[in-house]
C-alpha positions in Angstrom: 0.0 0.0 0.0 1.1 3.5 -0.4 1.3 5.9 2.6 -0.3 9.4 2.3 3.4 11.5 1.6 1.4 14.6 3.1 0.7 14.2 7.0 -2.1 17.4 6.9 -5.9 16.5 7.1 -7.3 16.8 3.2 -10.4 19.2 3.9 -13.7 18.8 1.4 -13.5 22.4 0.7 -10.0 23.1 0.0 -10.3 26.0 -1.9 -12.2 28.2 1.4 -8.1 27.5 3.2 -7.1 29.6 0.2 -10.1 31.8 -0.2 -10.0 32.8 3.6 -6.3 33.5 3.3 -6.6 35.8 0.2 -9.5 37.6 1.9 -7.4 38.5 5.3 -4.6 39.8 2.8 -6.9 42.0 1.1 -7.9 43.8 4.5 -4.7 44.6 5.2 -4.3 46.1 1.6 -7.1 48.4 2.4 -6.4 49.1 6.2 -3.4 50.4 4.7 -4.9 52.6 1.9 -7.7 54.0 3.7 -5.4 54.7 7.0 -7.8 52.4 9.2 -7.3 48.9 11.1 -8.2 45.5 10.8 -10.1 43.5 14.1 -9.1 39.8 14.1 -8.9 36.8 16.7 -5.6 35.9 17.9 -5.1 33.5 20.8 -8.3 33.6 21.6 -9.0 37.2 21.5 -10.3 40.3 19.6 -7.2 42.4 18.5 -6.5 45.7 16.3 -4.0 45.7 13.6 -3.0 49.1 12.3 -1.3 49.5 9.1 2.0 50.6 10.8 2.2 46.8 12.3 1.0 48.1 15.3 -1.4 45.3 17.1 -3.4 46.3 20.0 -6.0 43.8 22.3 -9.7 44.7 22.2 -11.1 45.3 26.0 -13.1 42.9 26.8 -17.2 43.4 26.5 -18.0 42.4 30.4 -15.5 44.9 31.3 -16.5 48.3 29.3 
């Protein structure tokens, strides 16, 4: 028998890995332009990214 050479899952919908990828570098191409920020999870929480690199946590809801 042949072994599976790639140890990663194989997904049904492929193409969304791709799609999702493309769609999270296209913010940042227009954060940039338009001088505004991009809001994104990242370990588990809500986070800023400015165009300058610049990212900055959300405060939580149940504290504001």
């Amino acid at each position: 028998m042949l072994e599976d050479q790639n140890s990663a899952p194989r997904r049904k919908f492929a193409w969304a890995d791709k799609w999702v990828k493309m769609t999270g570098e296209r913010a940042r191409i227009d954060a940039k332009v338009n001088n505004t920020y991009i809001v994104y999870e990242k370990n588990g929480k809500l986070v800023k990214e400015f165009p300058n690199g610049n990212v900055v946590p959300l405060p939580n809801e149940d504290q504001s």
